[in-house]
C-alpha positions, 0 to 999 in steps of 0.5 A, a space after each residue: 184954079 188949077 189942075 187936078 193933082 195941084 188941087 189934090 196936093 194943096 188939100 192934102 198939104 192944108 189938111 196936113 196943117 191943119 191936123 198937125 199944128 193947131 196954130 195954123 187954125 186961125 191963119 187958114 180961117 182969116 185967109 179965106 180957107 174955110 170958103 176954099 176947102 168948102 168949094 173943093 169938097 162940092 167941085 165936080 171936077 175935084 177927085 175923090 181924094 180932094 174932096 176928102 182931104 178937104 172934107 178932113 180938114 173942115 171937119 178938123 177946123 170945125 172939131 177946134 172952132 166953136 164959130 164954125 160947122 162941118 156943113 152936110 157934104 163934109 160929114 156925108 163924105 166922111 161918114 162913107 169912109 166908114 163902110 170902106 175897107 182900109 186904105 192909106 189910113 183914110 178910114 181911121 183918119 175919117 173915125 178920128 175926125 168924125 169922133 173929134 168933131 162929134 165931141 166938140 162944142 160946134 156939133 150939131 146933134 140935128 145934123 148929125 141926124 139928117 145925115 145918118 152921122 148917129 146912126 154910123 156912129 152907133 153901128 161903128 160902136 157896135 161892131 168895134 166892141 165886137 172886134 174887141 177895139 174897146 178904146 175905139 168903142 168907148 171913144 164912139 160911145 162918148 161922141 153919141 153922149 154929145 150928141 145926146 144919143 144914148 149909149 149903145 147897148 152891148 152884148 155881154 158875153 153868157 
């Protein structure tokens, strides 16, 4: 329990953690974290920010340990981040977990599916390879080849 900027700030400060050092990984499952961070991203007093930042590190706890799974909430909230502009590197943060557990051994191509995480995906393939972010293209193209998707199909320039 606590108040809301306690909550947000200990789901920042996790998540912090679990991205910076992947040392940290083990402790945070066997204290009992995954269960915590997995109640923040559904609690209906939680902010947006918490609930992101909980969702953030779930999904980069998940991407490293093949015994765990992002759940539907985590990718869904990561996945609108998508269609946000840019704020505090929240968007990019959200492409670089997302790609991280897209390639990993614990993705779920069925669930990525059921939450339009495919389709994202795709469209953010395509509008990167647009915008000319080839890395960013090529990094998307390689999480949709995990998840046993096709390539997606660019247009050449005439």
């Amino acid at each position: 329990d606590g108040n809301e900027g306690q909550k947000e700030n200990a789901a920042c400060a996790l998540g912090n953690m679990i991205e910076v050092a992947s040392g940290t990984h083990e402790g945070v499952v066997e204290a009992g974290g995954v269960a915590v961070l997995s109640s923040l991203t559904q609690e209906a007093s939680a902010s947006d920010l918490c609930k992101f930042a909980a969702a953030m590190s779930l999904v980069y706890l998940a991407s490293t340990r093949p015994d765990l799974a992002a759940d539907d909430t985590c990718l869904s909230l990561l996945l609108s981040r998508l269609d946000q502009p840019e704020e505090n590197g929240w968007r990019r943060d959200s492409i670089n977990a997302l790609l991280a557990l897209a390639t990993s051994s614990s993705a779920c191509a069925e669930q990525w599916h059921r939450v339009g995480g495919v389709a994202a995906l795709q469209a953010l393939a395509r509008a990167t390879a647009e915008e000319g972010v080839e890395r960013q293209a090529e990094r998307c193209d390689e999480a949709l080849v995990s998840l046993g998707v096709r390539r997606v199909r660019r247009r050449t320039a005439a």
